[in-house]
VEXTI-514965 format. One line per 4 residues: number of its first residue (from 1); for each residue y, z, x of N, C-alpha, C. Coordinates in nm, 3 decimals. Example, Ala and Ser with C-alpha at 12.3 -4.5 7.8 and 13.67 -1.06 7.14 Angstrom:
residues 2
1 = -0.569 0.780 1.319 -0.450 0.780 1.230 -0.330 0.780 1.320 | -0.225 0.708 1.285 -0.106 0.714 1.367 0.003 0.787 1.290
//
This chain:
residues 187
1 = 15.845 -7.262 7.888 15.936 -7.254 7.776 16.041 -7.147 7.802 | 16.165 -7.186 7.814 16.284 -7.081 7.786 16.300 -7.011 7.657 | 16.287 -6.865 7.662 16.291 -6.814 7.530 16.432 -6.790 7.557 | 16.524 -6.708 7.473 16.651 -6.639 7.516 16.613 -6.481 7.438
5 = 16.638 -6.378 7.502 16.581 -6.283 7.450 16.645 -6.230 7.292 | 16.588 -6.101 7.181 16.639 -6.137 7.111 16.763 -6.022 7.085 | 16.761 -5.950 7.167 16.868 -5.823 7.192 17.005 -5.828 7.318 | 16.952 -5.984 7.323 17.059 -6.027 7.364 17.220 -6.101 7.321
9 = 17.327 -6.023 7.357 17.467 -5.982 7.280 17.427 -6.129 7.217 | 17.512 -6.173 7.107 17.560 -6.328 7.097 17.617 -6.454 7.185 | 17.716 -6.358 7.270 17.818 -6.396 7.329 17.783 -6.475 7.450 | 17.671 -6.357 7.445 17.612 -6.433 7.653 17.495 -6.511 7.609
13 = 17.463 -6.581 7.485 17.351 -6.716 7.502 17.404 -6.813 7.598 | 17.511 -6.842 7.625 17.534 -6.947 7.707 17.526 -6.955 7.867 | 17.459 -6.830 7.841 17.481 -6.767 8.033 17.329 -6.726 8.013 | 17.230 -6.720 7.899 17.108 -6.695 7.922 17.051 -6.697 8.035
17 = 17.056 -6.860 8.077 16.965 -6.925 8.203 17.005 -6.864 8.343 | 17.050 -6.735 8.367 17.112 -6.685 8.446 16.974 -6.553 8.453 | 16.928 -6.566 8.344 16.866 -6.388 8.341 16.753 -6.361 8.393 | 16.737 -6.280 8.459 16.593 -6.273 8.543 16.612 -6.218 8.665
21 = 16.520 -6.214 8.719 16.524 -6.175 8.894 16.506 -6.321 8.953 | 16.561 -6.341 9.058 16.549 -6.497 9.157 16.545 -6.409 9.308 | 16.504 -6.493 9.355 16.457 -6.506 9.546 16.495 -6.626 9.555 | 16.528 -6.654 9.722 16.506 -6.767 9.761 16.604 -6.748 9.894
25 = 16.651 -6.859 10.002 16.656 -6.875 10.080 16.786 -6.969 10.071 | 16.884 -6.966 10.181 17.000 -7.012 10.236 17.044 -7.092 10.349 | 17.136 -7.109 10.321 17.248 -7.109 10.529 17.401 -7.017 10.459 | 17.414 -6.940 10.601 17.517 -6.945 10.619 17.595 -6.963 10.724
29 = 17.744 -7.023 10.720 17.823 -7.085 10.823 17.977 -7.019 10.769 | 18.025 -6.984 10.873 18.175 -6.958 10.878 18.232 -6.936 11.006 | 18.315 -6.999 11.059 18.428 -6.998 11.170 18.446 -6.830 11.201 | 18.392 -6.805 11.316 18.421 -6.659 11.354 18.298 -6.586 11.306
33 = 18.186 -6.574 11.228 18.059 -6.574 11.201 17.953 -6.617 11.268 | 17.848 -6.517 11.281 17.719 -6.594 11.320 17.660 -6.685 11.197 | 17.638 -6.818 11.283 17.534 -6.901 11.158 17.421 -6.874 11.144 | 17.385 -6.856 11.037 17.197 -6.827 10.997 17.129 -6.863 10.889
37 = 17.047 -6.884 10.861 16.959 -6.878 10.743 16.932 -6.705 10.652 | 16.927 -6.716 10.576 16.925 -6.551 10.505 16.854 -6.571 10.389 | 16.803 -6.502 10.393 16.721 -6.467 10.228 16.793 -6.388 10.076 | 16.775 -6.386 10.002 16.862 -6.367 9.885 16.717 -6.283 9.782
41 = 16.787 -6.212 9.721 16.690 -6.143 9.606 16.827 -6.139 9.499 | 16.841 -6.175 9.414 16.969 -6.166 9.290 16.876 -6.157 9.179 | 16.994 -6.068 9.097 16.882 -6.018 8.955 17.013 -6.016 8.828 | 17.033 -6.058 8.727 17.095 -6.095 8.619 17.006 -5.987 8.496
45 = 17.108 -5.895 8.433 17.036 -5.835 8.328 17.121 -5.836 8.243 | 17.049 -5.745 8.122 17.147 -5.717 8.030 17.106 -5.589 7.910 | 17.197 -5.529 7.850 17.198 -5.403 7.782 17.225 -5.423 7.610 | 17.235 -5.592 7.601 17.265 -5.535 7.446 17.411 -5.569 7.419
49 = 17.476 -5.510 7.530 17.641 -5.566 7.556 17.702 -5.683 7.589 | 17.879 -5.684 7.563 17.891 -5.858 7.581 17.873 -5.865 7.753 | 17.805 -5.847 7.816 17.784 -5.869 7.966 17.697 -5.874 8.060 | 17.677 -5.958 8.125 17.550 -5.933 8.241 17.612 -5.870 8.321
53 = 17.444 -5.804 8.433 17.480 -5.720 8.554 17.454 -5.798 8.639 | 17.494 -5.788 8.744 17.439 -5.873 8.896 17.401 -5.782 8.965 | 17.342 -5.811 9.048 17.332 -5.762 9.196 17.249 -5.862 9.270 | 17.337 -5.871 9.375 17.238 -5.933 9.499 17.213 -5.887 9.617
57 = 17.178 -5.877 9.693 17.140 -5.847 9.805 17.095 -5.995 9.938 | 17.140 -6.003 10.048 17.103 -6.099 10.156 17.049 -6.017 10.299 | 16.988 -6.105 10.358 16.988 -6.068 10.461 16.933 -6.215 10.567 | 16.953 -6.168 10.717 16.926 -6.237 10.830 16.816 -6.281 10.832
61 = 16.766 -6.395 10.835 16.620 -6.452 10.886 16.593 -6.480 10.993 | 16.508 -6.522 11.034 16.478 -6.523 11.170 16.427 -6.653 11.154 | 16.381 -6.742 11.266 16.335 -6.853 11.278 16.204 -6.871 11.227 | 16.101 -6.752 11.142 15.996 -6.733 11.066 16.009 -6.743 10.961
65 = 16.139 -6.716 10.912 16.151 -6.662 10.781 16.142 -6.471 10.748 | 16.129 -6.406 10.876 16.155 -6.258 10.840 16.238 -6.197 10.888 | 16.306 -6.122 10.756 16.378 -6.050 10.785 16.455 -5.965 10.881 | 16.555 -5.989 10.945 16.599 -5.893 11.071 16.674 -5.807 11.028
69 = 16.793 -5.855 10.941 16.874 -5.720 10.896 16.912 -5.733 10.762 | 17.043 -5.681 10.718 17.109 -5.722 10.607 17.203 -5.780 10.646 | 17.243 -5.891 10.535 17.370 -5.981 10.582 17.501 -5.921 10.466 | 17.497 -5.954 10.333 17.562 -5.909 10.201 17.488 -5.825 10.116
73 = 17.561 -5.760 10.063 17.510 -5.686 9.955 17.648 -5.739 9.840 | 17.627 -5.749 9.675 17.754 -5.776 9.591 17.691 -5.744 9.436 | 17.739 -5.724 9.388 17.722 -5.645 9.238 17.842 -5.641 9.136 | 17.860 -5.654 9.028 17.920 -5.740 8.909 17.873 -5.733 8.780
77 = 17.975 -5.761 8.688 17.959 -5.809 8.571 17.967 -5.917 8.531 | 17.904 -6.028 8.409 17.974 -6.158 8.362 17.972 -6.124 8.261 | 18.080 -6.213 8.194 18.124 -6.255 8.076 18.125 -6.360 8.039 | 18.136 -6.450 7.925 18.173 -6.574 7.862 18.235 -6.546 7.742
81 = 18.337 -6.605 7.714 18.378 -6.632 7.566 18.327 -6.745 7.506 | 18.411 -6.763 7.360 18.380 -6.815 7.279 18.401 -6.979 7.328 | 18.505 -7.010 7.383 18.544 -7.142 7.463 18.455 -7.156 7.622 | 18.376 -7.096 7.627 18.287 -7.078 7.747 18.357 -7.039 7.888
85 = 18.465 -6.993 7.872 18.556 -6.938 8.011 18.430 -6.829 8.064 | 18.441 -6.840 8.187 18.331 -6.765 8.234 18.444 -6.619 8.325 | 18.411 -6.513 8.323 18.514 -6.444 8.399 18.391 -6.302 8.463 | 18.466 -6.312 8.606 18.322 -6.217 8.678 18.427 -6.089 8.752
89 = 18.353 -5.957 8.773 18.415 -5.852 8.805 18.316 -5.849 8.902 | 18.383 -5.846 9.062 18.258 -5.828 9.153 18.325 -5.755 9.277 | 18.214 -5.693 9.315 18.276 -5.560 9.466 18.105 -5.590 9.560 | 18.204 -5.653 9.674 18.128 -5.633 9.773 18.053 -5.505 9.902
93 = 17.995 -5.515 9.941 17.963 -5.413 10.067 18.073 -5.432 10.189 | 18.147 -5.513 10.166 18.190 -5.558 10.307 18.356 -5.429 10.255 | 18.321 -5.403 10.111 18.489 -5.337 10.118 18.578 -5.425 10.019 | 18.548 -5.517 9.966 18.600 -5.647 9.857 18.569 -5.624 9.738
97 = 18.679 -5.632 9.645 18.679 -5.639 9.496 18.700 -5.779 9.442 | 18.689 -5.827 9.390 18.728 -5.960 9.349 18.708 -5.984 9.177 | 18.785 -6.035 9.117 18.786 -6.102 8.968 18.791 -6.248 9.007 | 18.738 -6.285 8.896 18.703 -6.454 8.962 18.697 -6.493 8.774
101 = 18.726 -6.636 8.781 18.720 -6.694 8.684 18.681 -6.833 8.650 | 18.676 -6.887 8.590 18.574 -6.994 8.537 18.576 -7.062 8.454 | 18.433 -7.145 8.455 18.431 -7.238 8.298 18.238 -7.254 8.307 | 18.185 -7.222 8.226 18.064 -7.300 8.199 18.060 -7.461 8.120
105 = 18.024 -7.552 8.245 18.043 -7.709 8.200 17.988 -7.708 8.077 | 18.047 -7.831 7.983 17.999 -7.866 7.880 17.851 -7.955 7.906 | 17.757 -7.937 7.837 17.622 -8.005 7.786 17.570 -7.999 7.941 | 17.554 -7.858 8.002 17.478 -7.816 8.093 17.517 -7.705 8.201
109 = 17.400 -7.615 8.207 17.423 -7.474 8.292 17.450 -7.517 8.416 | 17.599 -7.495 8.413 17.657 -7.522 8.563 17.782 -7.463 8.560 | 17.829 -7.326 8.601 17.889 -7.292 8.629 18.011 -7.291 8.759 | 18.153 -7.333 8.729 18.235 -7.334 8.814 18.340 -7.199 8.841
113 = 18.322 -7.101 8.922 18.460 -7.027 8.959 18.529 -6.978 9.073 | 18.624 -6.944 9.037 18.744 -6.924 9.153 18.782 -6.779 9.166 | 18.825 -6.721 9.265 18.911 -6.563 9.253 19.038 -6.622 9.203 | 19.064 -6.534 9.132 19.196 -6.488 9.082 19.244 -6.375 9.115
117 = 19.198 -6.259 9.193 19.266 -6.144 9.259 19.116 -6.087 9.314 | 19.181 -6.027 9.438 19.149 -5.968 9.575 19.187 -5.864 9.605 | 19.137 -5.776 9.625 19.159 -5.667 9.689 19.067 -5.607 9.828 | 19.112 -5.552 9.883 19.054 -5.562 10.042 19.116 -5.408 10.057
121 = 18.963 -5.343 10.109 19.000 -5.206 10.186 19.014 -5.231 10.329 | 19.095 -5.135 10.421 19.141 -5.123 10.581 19.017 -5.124 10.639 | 18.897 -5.173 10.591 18.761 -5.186 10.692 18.690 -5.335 10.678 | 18.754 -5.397 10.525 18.690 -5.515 10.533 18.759 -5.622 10.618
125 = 18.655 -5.726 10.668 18.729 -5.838 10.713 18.845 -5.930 10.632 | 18.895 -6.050 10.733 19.002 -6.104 10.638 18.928 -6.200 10.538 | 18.975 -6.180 10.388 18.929 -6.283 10.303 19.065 -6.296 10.252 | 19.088 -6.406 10.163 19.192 -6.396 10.043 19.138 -6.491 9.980
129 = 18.984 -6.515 9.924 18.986 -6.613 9.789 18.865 -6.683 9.839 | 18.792 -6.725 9.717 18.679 -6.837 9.739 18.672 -6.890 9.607 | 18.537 -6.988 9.620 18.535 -7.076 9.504 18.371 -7.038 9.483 | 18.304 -7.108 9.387 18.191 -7.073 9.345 18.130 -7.165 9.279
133 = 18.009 -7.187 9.288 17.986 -7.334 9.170 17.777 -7.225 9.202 | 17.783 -7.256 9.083 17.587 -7.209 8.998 17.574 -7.310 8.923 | 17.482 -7.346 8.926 17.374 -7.408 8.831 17.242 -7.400 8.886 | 17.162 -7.428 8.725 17.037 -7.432 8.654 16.994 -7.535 8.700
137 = 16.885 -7.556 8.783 16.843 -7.701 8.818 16.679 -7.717 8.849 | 16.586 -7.808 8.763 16.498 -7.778 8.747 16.423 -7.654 8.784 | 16.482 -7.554 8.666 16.410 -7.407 8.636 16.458 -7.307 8.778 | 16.519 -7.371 8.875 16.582 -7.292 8.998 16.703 -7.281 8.996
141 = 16.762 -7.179 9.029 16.913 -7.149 9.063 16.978 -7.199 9.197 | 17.096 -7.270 9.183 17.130 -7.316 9.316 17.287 -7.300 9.335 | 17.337 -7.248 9.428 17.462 -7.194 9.432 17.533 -7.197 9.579 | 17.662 -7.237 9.573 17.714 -7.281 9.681 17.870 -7.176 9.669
145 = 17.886 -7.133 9.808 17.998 -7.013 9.792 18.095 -7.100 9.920 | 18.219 -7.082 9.867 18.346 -7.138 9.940 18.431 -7.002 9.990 | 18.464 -7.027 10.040 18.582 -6.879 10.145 18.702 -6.941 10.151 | 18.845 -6.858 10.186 18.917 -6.889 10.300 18.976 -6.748 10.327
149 = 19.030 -6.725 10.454 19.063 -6.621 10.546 19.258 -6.686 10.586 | 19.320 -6.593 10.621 19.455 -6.634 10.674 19.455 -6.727 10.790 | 19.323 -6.725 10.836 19.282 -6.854 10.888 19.232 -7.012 10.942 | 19.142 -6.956 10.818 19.058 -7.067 10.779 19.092 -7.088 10.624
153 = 19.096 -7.206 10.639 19.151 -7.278 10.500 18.977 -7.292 10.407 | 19.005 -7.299 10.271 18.880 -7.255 10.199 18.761 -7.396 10.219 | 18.656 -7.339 10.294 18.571 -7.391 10.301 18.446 -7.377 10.291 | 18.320 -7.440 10.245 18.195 -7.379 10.193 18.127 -7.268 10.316
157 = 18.083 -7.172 10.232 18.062 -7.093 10.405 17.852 -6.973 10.353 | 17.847 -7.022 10.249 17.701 -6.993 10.191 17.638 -7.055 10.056 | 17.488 -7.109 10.091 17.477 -7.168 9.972 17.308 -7.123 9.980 | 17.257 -7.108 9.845 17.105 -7.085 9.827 17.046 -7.161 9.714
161 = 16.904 -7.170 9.754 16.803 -7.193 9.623 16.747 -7.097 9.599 | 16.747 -7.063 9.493 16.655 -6.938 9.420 16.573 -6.985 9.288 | 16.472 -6.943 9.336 16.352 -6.958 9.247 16.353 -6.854 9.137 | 16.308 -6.809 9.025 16.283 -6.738 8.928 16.165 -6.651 8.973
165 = 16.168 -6.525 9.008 16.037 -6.417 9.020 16.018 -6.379 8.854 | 15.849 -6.424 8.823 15.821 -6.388 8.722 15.731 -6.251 8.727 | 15.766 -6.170 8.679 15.641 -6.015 8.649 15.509 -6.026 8.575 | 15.404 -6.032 8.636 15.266 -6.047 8.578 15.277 -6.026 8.476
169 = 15.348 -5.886 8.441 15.273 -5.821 8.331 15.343 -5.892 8.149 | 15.463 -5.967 8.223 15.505 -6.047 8.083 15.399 -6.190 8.081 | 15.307 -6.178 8.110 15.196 -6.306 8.132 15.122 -6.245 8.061 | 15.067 -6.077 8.060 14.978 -6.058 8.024 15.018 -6.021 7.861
173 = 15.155 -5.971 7.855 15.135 -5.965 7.685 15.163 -6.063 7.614 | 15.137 -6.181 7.701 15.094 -6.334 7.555 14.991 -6.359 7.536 | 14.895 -6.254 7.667 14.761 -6.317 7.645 14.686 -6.215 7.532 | 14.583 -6.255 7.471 14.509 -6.195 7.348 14.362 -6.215 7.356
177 = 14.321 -6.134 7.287 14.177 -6.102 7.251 14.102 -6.109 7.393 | 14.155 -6.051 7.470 14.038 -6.042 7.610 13.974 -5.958 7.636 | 13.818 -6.001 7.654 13.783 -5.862 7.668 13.779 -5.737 7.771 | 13.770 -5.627 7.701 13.810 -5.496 7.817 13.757 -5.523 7.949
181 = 13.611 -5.566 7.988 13.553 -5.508 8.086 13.569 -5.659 8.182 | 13.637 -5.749 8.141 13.685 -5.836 8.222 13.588 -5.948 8.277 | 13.461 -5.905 8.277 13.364 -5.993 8.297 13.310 -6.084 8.232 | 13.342 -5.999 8.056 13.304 -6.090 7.991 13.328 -6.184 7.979
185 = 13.475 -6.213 8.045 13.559 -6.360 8.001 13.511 -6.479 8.054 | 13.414 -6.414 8.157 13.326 -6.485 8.249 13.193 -6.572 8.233 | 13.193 -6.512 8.104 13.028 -6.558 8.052 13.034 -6.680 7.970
//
């Protein structure tokens, strides 16, 4: 069951299905890039305010599935209005600022957006713009990231499934009347 929490702003019910911690696993591909598989940890919160936090974190997999290095690191705010425009404030590790903007589709969590301004420090590589598409898809997050460079014309260049990490301990305060010594539950 999806609850939506209840100290959560008004504004961002429509971005609920976003909130939580997720994991999960990728590709990435881009012209002038190594291709790889990478792992993802992204976490969606919130304070009460009209906004979520992001952060994600990636890194390199190996042909096991473990970890070799870091690939991205990116961190942000969202928003939604009242017409469901979705609008994101995000700064990468690589040296990238980006505002990006949007729409949450009508009659389902699926988010579409685009940059609308870029900014680039003298250490990051070349970007000027990507596209973005999220959605909610049976209870997993799935997300596909578009690029383009003064080179490369905009093309998909990372995409993941992420699962929902749930915390034991919100399991344990639905559960009731158990007894202390744990054995008993046994009898």
């Amino acid at each position: 069951m999806i609850e939506i929490p209840s100290d959560l702003h008004p504004d961002l019910v429509p971005l609920f299905f976003l909130l939580g911690n997720w994991e999960g696993a990728g590709v990435a591909d881009f012209p002038g890039a190594e291709k790889c598989n990478f792992g993802q940890e992204a976490t969606f919160t919130h304070d009460g305010r009209d906004f979520l936090e992001y952060v994600s974190h990636t890194w390199v997999l190996d042909n096991e599935g473990k970890k070799v290095r870091p690939l991205e690191s990116e961190s942000g705010y969202w928003r939604v209005d009242k017409d469901r425009k979705v609008e994101v404030v995000m700064i990468r590790d690589q040296g990238i600022v980006e505002i990006w903007y949007g729409e949450l589709a009508a009659q389902k969590p699926q988010i579409d957006l685009v940059t609308d301004a870029v900014a680039r420090t003298a250490a990051s590589g070349p970007y000027t713009g990507g596209k973005r598409l999220y959605g909610y898809v049976k209870s997993d997050l799935m997300w596909v990231g578009e690029k383009a460079t003064p080179d490369v014309e905009l093309r998909p260049y990372m995409s993941a499934h992420l699962k929902k990490v749930v915390d034991p301990s919100e399991w344990a305060k639905d559960l009731k009347d158990l007894p202390d010594d744990g054995i008993a539950f046994f009898k």
